[in-house]
C-alpha positions in Angstrom: -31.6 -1.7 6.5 -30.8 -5.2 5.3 -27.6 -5.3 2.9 -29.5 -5.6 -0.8 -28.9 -8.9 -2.8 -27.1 -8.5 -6.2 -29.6 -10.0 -9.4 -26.0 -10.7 -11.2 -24.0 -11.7 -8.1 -20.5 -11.6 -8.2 -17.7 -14.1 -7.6 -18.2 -14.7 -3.5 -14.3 -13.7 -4.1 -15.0 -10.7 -5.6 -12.6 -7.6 -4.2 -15.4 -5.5 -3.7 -17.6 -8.3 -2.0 -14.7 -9.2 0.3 -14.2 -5.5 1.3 -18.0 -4.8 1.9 -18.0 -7.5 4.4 -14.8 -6.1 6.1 -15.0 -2.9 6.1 -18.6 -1.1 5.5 -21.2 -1.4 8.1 -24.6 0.6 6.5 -26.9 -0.6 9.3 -24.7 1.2 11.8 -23.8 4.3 9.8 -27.5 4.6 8.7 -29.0 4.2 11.6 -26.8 6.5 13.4 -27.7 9.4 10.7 -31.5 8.6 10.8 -31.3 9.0 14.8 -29.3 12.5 14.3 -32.2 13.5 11.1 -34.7 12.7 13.5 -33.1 14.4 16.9 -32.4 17.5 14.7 -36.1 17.7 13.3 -35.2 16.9 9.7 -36.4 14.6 6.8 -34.9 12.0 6.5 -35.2 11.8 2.4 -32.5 12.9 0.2 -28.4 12.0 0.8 -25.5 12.2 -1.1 -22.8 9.7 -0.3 -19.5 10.9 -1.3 -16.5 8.6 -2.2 -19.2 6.1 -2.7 -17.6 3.1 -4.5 -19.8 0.5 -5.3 -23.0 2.2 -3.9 -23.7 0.2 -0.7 -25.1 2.8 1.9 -27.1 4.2 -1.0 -28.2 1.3 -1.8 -29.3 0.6 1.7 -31.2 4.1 2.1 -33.5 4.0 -0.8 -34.3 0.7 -0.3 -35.6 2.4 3.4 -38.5 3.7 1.8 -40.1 5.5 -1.1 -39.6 8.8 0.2 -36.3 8.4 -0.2 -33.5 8.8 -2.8 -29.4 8.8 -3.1 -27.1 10.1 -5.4 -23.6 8.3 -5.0 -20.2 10.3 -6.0 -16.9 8.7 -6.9 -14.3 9.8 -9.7 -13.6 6.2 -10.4 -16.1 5.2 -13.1 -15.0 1.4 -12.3 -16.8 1.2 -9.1 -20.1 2.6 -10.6 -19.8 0.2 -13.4 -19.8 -2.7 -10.7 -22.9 -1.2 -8.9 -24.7 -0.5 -12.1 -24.1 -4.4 -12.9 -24.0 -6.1 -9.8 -25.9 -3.8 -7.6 -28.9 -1.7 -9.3 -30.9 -4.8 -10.9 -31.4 -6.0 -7.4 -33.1 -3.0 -6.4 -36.0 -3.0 -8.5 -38.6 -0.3 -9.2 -35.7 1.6 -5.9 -33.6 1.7 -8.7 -34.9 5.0 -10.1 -34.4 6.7 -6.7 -30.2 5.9 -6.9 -28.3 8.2 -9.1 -24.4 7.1 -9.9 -22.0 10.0 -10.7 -19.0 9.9 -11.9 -17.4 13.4 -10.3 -14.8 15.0 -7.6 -16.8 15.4 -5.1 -15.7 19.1 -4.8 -17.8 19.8 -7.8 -20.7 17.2 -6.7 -24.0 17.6 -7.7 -25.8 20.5 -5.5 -29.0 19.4 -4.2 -29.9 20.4 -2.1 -29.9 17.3 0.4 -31.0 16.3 3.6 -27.5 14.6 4.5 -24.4 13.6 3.0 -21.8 11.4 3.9 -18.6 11.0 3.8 -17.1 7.7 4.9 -14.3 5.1 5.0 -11.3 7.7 5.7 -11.3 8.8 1.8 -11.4 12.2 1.8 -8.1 12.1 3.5 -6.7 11.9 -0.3 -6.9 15.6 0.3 -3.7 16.4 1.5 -3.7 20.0 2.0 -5.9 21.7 4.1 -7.0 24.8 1.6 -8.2 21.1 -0.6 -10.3 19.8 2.6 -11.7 23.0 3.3 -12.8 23.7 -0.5 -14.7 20.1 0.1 -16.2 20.8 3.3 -17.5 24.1 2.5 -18.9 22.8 -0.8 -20.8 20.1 1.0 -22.3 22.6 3.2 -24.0 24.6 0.4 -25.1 21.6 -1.1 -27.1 20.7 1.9 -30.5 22.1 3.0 -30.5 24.6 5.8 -30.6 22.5 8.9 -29.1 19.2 6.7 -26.4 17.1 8.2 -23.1 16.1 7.4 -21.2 13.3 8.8 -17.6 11.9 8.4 -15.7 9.0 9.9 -12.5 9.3 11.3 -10.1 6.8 13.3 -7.1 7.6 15.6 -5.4 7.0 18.4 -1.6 6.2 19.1 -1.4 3.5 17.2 -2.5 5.4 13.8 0.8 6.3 12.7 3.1 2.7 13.4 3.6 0.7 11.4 1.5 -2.0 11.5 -0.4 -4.8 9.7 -3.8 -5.9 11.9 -5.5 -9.8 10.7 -9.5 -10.2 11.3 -11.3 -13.6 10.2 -14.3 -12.4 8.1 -16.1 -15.7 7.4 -15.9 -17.7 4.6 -11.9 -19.0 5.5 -11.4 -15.2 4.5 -8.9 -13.0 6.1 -9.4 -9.2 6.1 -5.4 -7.7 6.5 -5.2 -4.3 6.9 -1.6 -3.0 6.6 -0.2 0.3 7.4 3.1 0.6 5.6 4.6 3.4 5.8 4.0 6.9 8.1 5.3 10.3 8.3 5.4 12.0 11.6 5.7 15.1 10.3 3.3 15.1 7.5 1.1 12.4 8.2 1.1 11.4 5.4 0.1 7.8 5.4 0.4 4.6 2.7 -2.3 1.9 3.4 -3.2 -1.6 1.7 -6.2 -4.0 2.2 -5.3 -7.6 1.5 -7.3 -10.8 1.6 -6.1 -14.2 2.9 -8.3 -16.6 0.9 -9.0 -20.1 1.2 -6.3 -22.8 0.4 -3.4 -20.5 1.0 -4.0 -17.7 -1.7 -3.8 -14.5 -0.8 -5.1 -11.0 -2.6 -2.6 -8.3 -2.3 -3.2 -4.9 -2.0 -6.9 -5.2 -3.6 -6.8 -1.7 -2.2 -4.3 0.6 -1.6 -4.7 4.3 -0.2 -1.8 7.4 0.0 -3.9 9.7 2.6 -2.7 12.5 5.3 -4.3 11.4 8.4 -6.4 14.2 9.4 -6.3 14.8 13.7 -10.2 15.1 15.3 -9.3 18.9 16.2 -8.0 20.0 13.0 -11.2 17.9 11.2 -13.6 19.8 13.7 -11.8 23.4 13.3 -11.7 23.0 9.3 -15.8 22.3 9.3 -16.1 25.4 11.2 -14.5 27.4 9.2 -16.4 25.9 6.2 -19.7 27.2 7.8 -20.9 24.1 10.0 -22.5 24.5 13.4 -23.4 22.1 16.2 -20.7 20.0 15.2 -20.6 17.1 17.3 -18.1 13.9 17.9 -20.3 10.7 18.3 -18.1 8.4 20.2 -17.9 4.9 20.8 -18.7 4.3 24.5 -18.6 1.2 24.5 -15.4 -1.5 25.9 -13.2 -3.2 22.7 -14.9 -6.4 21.8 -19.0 -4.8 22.4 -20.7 -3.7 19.9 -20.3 -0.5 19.4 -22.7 2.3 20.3 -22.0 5.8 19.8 -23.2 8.8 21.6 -22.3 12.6 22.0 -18.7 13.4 23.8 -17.0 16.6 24.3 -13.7 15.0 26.1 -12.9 11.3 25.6 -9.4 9.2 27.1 -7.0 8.5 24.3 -6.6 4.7 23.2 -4.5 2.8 21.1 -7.1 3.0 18.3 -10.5 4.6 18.0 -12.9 5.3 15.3 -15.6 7.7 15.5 -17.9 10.0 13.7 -18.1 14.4 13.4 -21.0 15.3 12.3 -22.2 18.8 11.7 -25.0 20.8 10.7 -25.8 23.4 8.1 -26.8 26.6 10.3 -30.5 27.7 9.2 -34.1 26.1 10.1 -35.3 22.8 9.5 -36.6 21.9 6.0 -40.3 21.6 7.1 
């Protein structure tokens, strides 16, 4: 699932370019929800990626085939005017297969889909659990009966320091990602992606996100309460520094910082 090419590429120093190559990994995230489609017996066709931005992982799935189509979901109209310049010529006749909508993903279109997705931490902007279980339980009737849903989440005892973390991401780009301020009680979080560029400039907080950071048990309780089943943590097993490969844990050792994936199903049989 090869990242697609842009017809009207963007400035190499683009924000959006800089943070796909830090941040967004589709051919892991994809291939991890086609092996769970496939495990679970479903088509692999139809997905919805919520808080999309600019489009990548749908991008990346309809270009998988011509079964396949996407519908990509953000409330910021700015990102899907990026993908509709820089990233939907490049697809070609795929093109027609990805739909950008401007929504809240609470009142997403309905479907129904084979999967949706939910990645890079952003539905943490729902602060309130009665907000997070209103989305959850939304996504669940918008899949089909036996559809997945998956979210990322990262943790860990380092998640709520204060902290700023440096990775080199080619280029004579640095990726800085800064936690600035936490809230033991709330957990309520402030976050900030910079870039370190070439010849000393810098990019400050090209991103910047005010989240509650959501605990793996609360996450998992909330989707069962919203009507998932067979929800399931896919965990990296895998030392720091390896890439990672996740598979199925019930119990995992605490680290200093994890990422992993829940992923849960909408009870009812298979679409075929």
């Amino acid at each position: 699932m090869a990242r697609p090419g842009t017809a009207r590429r963007p400035p190499p120093l683009d924000r959006h370019v800089l943070y796909e190559r830090a941040v967004q990994s589709p051919d892991t995230e994809l291939g991890l929800l086609t092996r769970l489609l496939a495990r679970a017996g479903q088509p692999a066709r139809r997905l919805r990626e919520d808080f999309s931005g600019t489009a990548l992982l749908s991008a990346c799935w309809v270009e998988g085939g011509p079964d396949r189509a996407a519908v990509a979901v953000d409330l910021d109209p700015a990102v899907h005017r990026w993908a509709a310049r820089h990233r939907l010529p490049a697809l070609g006749a795929a093109a027609r297969r990805l739909e950008l909508v401007q929504a809240d993903v609470r009142h997403a279109p309905r479907g129904p889909f084979d999967a949706i997705l939910a990645l890079n931490f952003s539905y943490q902007v729902f602060r309130e659990r009665a907000e997070l279980g209103a989305y959850l339980a939304a996504a669940r009737r918008a899949l089909v009966p036996g559809g997945l849903f998956m979210l990322d989440l990262f943790g860990g005892w380092l998640s709520l320091q204060e902290a700023t973390e440096r990775r080199r991401i080619g280029g004579g780009v640095t990726y800085v990602w800064e936690h600035d301020a936490c809230d033991a009680i709330t957990h309520r979080i402030r976050c900030a992606i910079h870039f370190e560029l070439p010849g000393g400039r810098r990019l400050r907080r090209a991103f910047t996100y005010d989240w509650r950071l959501w605990s793996l048990p609360e996450l998992r309780d909330l989707m069962a309460e919203a009507g998932f089943d067979r929800i399931e943590v896919q965990w990296d097993v895998e030392p720091p520094g390896v890439e990672p490969r996740y598979l199925p844990r019930r119990h995992a050792a605490n680290q200093g910082a994890w990422l992993a994936y829940l992923v849960g199903r909408r009870p009812g049989l298979s679409a075929r």
